[in-house]
C-alpha positions as CSV (number, residue, x, y, z in Angstrom):
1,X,37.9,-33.0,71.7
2,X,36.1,-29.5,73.4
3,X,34.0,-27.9,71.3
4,X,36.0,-24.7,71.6
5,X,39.1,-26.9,69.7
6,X,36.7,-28.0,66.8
7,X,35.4,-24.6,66.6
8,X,39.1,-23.3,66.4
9,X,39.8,-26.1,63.8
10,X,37.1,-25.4,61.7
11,X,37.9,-21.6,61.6
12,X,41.2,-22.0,60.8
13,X,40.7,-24.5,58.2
14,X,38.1,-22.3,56.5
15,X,40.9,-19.5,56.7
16,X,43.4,-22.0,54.7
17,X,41.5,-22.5,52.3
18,X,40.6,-19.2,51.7
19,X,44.0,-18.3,51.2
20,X,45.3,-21.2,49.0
21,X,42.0,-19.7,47.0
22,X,43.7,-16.2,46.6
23,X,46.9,-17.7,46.0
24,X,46.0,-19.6,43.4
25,X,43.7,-17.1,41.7
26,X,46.5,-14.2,41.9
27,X,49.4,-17.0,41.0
28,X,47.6,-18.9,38.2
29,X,45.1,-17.0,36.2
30,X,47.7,-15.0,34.0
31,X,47.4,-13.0,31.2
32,X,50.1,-12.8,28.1
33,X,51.0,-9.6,29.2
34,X,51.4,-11.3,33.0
35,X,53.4,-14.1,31.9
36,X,56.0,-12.3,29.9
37,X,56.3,-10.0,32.9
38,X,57.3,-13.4,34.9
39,X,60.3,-13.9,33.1
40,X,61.7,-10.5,32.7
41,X,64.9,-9.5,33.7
42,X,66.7,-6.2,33.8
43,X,69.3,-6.1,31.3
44,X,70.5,-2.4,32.2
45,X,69.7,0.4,34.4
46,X,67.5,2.9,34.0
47,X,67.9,6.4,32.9
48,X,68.9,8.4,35.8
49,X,64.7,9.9,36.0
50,X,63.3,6.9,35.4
51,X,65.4,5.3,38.3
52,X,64.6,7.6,40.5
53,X,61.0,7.3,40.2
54,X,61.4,3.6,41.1
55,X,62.8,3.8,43.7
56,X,60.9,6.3,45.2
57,X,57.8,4.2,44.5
58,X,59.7,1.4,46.3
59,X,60.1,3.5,48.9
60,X,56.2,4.4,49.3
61,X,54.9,1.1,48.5
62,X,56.9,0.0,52.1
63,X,55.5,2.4,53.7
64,X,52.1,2.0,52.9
65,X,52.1,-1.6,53.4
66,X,54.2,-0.6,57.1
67,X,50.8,1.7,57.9
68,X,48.7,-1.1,56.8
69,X,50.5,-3.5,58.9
70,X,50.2,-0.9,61.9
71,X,46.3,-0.7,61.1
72,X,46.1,-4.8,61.4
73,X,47.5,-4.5,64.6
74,X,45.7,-1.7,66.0
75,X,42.2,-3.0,64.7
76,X,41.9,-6.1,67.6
77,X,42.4,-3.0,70.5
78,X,40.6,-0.2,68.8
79,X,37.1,-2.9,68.5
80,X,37.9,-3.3,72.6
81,X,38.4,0.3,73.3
82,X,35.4,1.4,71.4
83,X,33.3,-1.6,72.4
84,X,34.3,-1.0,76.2
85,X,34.6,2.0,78.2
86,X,38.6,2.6,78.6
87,X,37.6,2.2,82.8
88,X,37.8,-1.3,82.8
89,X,41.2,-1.8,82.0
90,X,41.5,0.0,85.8
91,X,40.0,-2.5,87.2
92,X,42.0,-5.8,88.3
93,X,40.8,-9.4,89.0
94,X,37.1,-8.8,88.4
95,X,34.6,-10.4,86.0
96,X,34.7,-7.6,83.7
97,X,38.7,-7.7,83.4
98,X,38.7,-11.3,83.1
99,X,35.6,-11.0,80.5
100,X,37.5,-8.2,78.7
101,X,41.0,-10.0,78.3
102,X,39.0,-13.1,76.6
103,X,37.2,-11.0,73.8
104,X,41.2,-9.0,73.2
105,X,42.3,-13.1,72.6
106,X,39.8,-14.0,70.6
107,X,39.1,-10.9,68.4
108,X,42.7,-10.7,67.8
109,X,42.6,-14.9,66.8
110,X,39.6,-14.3,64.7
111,X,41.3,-11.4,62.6
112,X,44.6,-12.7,62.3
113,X,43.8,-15.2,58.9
114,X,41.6,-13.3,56.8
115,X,44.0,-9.6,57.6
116,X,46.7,-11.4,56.5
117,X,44.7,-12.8,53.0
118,X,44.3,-9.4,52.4
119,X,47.5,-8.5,53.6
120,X,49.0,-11.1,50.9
121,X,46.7,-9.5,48.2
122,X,48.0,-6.1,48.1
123,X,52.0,-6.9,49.0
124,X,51.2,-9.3,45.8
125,X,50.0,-7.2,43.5
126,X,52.2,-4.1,45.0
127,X,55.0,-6.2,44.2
128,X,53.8,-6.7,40.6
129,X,52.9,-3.4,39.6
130,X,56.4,-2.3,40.8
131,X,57.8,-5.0,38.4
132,X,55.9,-4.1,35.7
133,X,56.8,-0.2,35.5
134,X,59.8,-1.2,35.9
135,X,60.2,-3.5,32.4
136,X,57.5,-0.9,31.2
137,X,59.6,2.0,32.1
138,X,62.9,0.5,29.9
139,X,60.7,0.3,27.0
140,X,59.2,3.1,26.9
141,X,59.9,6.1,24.5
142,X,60.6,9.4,25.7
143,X,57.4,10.8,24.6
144,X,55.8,7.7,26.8
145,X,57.7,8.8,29.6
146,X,56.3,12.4,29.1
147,X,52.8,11.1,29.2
148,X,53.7,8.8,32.1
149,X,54.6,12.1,34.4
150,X,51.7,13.6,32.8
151,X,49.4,11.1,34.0
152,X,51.1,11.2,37.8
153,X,50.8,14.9,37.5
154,X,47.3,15.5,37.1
155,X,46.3,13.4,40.4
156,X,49.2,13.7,43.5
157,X,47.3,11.1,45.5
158,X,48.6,8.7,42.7
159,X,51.6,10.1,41.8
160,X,53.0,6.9,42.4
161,X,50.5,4.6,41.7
162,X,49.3,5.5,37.8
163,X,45.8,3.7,36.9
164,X,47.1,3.5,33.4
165,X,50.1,3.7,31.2
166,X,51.2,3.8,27.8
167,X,53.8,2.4,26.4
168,X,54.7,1.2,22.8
169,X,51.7,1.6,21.3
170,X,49.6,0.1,24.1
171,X,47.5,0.8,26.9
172,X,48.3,-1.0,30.5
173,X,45.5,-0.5,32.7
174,X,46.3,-1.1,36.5
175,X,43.7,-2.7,38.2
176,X,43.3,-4.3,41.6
177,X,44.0,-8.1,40.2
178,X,45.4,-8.0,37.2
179,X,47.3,-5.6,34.9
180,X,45.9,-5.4,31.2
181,X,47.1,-5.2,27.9
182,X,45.3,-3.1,25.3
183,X,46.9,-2.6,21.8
184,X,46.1,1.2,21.2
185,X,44.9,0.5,18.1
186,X,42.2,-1.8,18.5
187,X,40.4,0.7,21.2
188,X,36.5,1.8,19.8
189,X,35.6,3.7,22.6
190,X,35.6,5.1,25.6
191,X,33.1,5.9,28.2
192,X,32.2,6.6,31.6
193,X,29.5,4.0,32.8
194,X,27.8,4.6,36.4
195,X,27.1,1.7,38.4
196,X,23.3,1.2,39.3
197,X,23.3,2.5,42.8
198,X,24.7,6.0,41.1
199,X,21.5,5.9,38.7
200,X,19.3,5.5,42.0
201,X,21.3,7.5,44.3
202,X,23.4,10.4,42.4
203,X,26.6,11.3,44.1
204,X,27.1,14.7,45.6
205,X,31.3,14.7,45.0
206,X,33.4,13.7,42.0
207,X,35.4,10.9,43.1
208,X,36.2,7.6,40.9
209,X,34.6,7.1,38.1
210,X,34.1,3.6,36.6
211,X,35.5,3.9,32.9
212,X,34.8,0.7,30.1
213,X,37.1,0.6,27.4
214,X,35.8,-1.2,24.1
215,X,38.4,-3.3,21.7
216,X,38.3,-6.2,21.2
217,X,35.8,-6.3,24.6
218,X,35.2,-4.6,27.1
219,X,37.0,-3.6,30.2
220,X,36.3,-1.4,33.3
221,X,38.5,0.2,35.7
222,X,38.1,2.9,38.0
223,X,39.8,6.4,38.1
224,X,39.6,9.8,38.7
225,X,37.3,12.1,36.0
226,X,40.4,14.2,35.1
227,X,42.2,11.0,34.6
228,X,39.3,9.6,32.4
229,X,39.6,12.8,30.3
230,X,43.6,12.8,29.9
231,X,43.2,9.2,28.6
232,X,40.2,9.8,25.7
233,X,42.7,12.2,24.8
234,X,45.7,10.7,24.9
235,X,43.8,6.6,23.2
236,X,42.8,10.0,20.4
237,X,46.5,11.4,20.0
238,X,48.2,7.4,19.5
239,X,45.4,6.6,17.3
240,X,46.3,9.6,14.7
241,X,49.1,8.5,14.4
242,X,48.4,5.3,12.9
């Protein structure tokens, strides 16, 4: 056996293994909420709204996982085009052709298993979180569903993926593994915590900010400062209630 076919082995092996990893980690380590979600089943449709908001989320998640897909495909050429000067594809049966031809092969080999783990990761979890509004979406009251386009409202870059949701007196937090349960009422507090790097280095835009929410522990997810604020509010409103 050549080196180059151990080699080969060993790589992809390593790439298996990887993925029955994933697999197993996104397929097995369920929470409550996660494993009523696995055996729900639509009963009836949706109001006529709340239908068409699924379905136009359908319609983006393909699309975004098509561009993603497109991106996968691209990366193998783009690393020889920027790698290589865009001349040597001119010239025919030299060293440099031959040489160049190899590294396409092999680039495109070596990205293939681990873009397609990641691949698996986001069509999973995609997949989920389209599930989930949808069973979240039937429950929901019509002041939830208020607060729902609320929340879509206030950022358009996530009009159709929400961070967070509320529905029935509890918080569902969308995050990039899992998607938590938080009874409304057990909520203490919550904050804004910067990450270490932000207290040595302090950022010059407002982008995400990582958010921990204390209840019965604590749990961090990142989202957008105007987002952070609609939600104190909104954890504030629910609680008065009670």
């Amino acid at each position: 056996m050549s080196q180059s076919t151990i080699f080969w082995f060993v790589f992809f092996s390593i790439g298996g293994v990887a993925f029955y990893i994933v697999k197993r980690y996104l397929e097995g380590s369920k929470n409550t909420f996660e494993k009523r979600l696995d055996s729900y089943m639509p009963k009836s449709a949706l109001p006529l709204e709340r239908e068409t908001y699924l379905e136009k989320r359908k319609r983006f998640v393909r699309c975004i996982l098509g561009v993603i897909i497109g991106g996968f495909i691209a990366i193998p050429f783009l690393f020889v085009v920027l790698c290589i000067g865009f001349n040597v594809f001119q010239q025919e049966n030299t060293e440099r052709y031959h040489m160049l031809s190899v590294l396409l092969l092999y680039t495109a080999i070596s990205f293939l298993p681990y873009l397609g783990i990641l691949f698996y990761w986001l069509y999973f979890m995609a997949n989920k979180t389209t599930r989930a509004q949808q069973m979240l979406l039937g429950e929901m009251s019509e002041e939830d569903f208020q607060h729902f386009n609320e929340i879509r409202r206030i950022n358009i870059f996530q009009n159709y993926t929400p961070p967070f949701l509320v529905c029935k007196g509890n918080l569902y937090l969308f995050k990039f593994s899992h998607i938590i349960e938080i009874p409304i009422a057990t909520i203490r507090n919550v904050s804004i915590r910067p990450l270490v790097i932000e207290k040595l280095i302090p950022r010059k835009y407002n982008g995400g900010d990582r958010v921990v929410i204390t209840h019965t522990e604590k749990t961090s997810i990142y989202m957008h400062r105007n987002l952070y604020s609609y939600l104190a509010t909104l954890i504030y409103k629910y609680q008065l209630k009670k």
